[in-house]
C-alpha positions as CSV (number, residue, x, y, z in Angstrom):
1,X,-182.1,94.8,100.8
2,X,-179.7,94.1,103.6
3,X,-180.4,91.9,106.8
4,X,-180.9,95.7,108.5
5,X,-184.2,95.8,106.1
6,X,-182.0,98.9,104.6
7,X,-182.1,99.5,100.7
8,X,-179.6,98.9,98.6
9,X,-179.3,102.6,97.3
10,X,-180.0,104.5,100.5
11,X,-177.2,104.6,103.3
12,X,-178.5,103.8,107.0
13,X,-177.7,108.0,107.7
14,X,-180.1,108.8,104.9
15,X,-183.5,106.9,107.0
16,X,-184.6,105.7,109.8
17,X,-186.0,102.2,110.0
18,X,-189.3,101.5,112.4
19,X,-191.0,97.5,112.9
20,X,-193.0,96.2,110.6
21,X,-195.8,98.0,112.2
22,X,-194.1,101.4,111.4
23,X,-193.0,103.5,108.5
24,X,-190.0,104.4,107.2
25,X,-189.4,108.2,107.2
26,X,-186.3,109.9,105.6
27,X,-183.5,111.4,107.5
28,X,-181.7,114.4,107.7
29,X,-180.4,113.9,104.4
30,X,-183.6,112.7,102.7
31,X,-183.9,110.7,99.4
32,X,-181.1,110.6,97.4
33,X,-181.9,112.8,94.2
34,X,-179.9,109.8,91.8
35,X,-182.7,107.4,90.8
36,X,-182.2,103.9,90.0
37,X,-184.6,102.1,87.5
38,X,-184.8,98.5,89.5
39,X,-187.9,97.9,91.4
40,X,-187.7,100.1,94.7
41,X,-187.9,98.1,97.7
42,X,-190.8,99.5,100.2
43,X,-191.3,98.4,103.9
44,X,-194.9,97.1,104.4
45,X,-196.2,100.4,105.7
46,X,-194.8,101.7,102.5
47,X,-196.8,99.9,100.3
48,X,-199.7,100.0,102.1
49,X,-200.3,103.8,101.6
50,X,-199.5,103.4,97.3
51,X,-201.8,100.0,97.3
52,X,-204.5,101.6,99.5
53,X,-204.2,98.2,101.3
54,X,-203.9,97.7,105.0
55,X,-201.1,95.7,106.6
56,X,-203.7,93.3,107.8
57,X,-204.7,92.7,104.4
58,X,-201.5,92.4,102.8
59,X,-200.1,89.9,105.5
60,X,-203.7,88.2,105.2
61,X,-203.2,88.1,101.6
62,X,-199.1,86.7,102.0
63,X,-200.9,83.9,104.1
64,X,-203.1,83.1,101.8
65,X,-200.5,83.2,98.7
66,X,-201.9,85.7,96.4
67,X,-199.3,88.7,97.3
68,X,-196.3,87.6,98.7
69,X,-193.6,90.0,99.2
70,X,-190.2,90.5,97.4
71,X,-189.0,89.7,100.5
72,X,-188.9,88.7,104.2
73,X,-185.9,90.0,106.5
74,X,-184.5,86.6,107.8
75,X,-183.6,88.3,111.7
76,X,-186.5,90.1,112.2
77,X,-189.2,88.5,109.8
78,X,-190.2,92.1,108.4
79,X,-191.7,91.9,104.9
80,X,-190.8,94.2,102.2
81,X,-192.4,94.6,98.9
82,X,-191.0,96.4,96.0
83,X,-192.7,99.0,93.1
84,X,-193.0,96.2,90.6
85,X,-195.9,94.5,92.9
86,X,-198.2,97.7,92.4
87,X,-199.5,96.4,89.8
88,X,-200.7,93.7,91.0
89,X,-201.9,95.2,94.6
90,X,-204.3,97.0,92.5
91,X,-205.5,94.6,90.6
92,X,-206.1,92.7,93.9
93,X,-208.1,95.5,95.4
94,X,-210.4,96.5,92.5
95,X,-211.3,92.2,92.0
96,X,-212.0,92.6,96.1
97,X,-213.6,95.7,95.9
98,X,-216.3,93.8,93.2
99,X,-216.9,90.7,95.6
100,X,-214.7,88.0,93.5
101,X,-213.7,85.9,95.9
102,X,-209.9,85.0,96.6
103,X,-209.4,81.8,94.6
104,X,-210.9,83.4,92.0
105,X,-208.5,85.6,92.0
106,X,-205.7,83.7,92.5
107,X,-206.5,81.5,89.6
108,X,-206.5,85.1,87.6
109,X,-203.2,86.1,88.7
110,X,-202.0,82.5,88.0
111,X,-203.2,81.9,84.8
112,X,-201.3,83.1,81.4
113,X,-204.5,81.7,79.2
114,X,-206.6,84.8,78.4
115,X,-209.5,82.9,77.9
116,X,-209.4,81.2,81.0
117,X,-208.9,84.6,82.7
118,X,-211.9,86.3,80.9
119,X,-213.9,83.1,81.5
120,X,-212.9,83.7,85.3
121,X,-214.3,87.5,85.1
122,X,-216.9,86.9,83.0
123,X,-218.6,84.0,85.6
124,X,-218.2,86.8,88.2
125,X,-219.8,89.7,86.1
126,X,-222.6,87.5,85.8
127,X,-222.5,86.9,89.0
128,X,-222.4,90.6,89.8
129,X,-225.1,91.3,87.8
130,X,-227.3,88.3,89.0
131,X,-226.8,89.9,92.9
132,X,-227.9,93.5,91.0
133,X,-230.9,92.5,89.4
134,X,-232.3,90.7,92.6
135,X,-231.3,93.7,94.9
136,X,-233.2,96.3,92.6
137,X,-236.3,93.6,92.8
138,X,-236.1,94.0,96.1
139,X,-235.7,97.7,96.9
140,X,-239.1,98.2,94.4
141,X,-240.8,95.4,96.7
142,X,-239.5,97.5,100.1
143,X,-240.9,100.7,97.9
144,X,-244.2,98.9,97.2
145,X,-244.7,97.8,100.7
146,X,-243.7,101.3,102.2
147,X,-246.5,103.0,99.9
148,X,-249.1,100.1,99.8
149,X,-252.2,100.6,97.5
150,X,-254.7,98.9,99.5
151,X,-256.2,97.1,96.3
152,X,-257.7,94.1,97.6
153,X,-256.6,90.8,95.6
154,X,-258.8,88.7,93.2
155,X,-259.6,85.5,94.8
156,X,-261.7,82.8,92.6
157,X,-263.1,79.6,94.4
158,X,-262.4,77.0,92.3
159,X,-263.3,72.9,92.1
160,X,-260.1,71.2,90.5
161,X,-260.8,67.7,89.5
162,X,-257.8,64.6,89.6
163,X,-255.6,65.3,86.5
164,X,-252.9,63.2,84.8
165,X,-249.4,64.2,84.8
166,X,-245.7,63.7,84.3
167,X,-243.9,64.6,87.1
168,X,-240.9,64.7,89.1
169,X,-241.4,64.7,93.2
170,X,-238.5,65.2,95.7
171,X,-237.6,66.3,99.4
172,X,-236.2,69.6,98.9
173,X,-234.0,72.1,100.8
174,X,-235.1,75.6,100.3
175,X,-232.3,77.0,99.2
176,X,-231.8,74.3,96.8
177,X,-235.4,75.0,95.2
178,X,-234.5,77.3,92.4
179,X,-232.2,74.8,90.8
180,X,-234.3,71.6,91.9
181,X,-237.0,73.2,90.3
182,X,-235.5,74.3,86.4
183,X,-233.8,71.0,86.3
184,X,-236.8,68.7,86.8
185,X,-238.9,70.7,84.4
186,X,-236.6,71.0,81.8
187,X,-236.2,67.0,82.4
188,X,-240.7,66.7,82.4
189,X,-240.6,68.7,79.2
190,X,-237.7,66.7,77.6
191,X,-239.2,63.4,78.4
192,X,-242.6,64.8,76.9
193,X,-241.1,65.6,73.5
194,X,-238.8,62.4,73.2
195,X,-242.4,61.2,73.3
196,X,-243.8,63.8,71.2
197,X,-246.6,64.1,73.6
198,X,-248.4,66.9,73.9
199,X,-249.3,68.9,77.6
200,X,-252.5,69.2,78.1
201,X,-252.2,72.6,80.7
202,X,-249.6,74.6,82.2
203,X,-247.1,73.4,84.1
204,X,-247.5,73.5,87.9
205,X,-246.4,72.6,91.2
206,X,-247.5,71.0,94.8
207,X,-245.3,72.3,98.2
208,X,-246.0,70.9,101.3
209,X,-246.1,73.4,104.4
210,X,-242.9,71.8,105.6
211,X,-241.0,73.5,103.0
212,X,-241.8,76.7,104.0
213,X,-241.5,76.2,107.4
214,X,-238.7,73.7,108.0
215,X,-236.6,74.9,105.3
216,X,-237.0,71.5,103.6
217,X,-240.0,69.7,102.2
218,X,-241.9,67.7,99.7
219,X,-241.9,69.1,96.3
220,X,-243.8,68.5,93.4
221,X,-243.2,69.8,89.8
222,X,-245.6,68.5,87.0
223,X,-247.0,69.0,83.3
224,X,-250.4,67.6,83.1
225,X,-250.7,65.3,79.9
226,X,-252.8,62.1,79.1
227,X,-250.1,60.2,78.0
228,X,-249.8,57.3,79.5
229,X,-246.4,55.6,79.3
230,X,-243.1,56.7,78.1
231,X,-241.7,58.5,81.1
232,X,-238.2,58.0,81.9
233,X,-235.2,59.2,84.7
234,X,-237.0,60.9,87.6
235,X,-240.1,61.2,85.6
236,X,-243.2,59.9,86.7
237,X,-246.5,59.7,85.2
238,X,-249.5,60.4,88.5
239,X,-252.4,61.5,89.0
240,X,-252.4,65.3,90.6
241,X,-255.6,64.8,93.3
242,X,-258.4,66.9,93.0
243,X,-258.8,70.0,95.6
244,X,-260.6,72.3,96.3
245,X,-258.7,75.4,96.2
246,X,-258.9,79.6,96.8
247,X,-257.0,80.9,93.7
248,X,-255.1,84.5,93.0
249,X,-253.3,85.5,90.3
250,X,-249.7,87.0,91.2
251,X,-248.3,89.4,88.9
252,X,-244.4,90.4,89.0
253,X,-241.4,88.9,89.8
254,X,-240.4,86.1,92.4
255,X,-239.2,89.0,95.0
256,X,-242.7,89.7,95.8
257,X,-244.5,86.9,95.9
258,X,-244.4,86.5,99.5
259,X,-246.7,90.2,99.0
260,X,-249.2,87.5,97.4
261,X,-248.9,84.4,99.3
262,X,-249.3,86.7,102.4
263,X,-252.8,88.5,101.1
264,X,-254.2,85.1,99.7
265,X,-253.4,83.3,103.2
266,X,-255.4,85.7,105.0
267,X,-257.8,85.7,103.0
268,X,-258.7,82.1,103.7
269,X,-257.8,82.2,107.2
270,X,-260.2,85.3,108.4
271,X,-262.8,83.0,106.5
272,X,-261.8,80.3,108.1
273,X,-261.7,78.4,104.9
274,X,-258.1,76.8,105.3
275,X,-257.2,73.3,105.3
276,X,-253.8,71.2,105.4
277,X,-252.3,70.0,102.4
278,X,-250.0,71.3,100.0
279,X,-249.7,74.7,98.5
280,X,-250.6,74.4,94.4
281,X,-249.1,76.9,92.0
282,X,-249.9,77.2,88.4
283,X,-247.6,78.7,86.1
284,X,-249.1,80.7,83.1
285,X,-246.3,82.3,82.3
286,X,-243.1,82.1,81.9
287,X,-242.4,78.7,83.6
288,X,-238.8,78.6,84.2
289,X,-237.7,82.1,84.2
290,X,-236.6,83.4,88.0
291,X,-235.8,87.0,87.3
292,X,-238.5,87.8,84.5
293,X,-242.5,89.0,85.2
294,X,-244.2,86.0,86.7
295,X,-247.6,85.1,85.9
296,X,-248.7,82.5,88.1
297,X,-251.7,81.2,90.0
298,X,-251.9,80.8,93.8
299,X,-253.7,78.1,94.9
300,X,-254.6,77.4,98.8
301,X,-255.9,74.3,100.0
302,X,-259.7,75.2,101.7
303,X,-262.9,73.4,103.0
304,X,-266.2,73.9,101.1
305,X,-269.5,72.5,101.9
306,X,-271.4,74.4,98.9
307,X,-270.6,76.0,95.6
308,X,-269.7,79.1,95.4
């Protein structure tokens, strides 16, 4: 390339040379018919139209590091790629087209370890695959709520004595709850067997409103057992109050239990049954799973007088 931006095989009679922001077109003369096999060199508009890339991207992508080009005119600052960067320009734009994010793909470029490349991919598939599974959950919630049954929902009154329990209690961020949560019940259930204790009911929880509403909260995650010492870390050993609670059963997958939360709260409310305290769930089964068929009980805080 000469300081002109002209190739090195193509006379300035045989094209005509635009900005950066243009294309080069040929001239009266057109290509010349002898190829050479060394990389050809491309303006940018060039190589946008074989990479399927825009300019903006490719200078975004120059800035960034992960496609620079072959080389940048020192008079004008025009950049100019050659053939031999195809390659890579596509690989670019399929990782981008899939949602892995740019250091992610820099690091595959970079790296000449195959396994750490494929671990790199791999983390993303999952990734991918993660973001699949929770957008088909939701598009069969939308379905379910745009074609509602009408079934009204079980709801059992129910007098829950003061229970033992290991348990692990923290202030919360919302979007932090999935992970808070697996953690301290793996840790409960870990501290249980070191003790080889037995639970004496399925695991549960206790949320207070906050965490619903401000987005950060008192948590609660517990596995009722009579044992009485041997807790360790965060682990605790309480005693869950006694309440008296409306209870549901909610059926399917975390997407939707909003669906259940939502019919169970006005249940109480147009009863006028509700109280404040802390939300209780129960979890039958499975306990720690967050994309697989939930069994769990709902259980709202409410004010009795008699038995019901």
């Amino acid at each position: 390339m000469t300081s002109g931006g002209l190739s090195e095989w193509a006379s300035p009679r045989d094209w005509k040379i635009t900005d950066e922001a243009g294309y080069r077109s040929p001239g009266p003369f057109g290509r010349r018919s002898r190829e050479k096999e060394m990389p050809a060199q491309l303006t940018i508009g060039e190589f946008s139209v074989m990479s399927q890339l825009s300019k903006k991207a490719l200078r975004h992508y120059h800035e960034l590091g992960l496609l620079e080009p072959a080389h940048i005119d020192a008079f004008n600052g025009y950049r100019h790629y050659d053939t031999s960067q195809l390659r890579t320009a596509q690989i670019i734009r399929r990782f981008r087209t899939l949602g892995m994010s740019v250091p992610d793909i820099r690091a595959v470029l970079a790296t000449d370890d195959v396994d750490r490349r494929n671990q790199i991919i791999g983390a993303h598939l999952r990734r991918m695959e993660t973001h699949l599974r929770e957008t088909r959950e939701a598009v069969g919630s939308l379905r379910e709520l745009l074609e509602p049954t009408g079934r009204p929902i079980g709801v059992e009154f129910r007098s829950v004595p003061a229970t033992r329990a290991w348990a692990i209690t923290a202030t919360v961020a919302t979007p932090d709850f999935g992970d808070w949560y697996r953690g301290a019940l793996r840790e409960i259930r870990s501290a249980l067997n070191a003790g080889r204790h037995t639970p004496s009911g399925p695991a549960g929880g206790l949320y207070a409103p906050e965490l619903f509403g401000d987005e950060i909260g008192e948590a609660t995650v517990f596995i009722p057992s009579s044992a009485t010492s041997g807790a360790t870390g965060r682990v605790m050993i309480v005693e869950i109050p006694e309440a008296e609670l409306a209870v549901t059963v909610h059926r399917g997958t975390h997407a939707d239990v909003d669906r259940t939360y939502g019919a169970l709260g006005s249940y109480v409310a147009e009863r006028l049954l509700s109280v404040d305290g802390p939300v209780r769930e129960n979890y039958l089964a499975p306990e720690d799973d967050p994309h697989g068929e939930l069994l769990t009980e709902i259980c709202w805080p409410i004010f009795r007088t008699t038995t019901r």
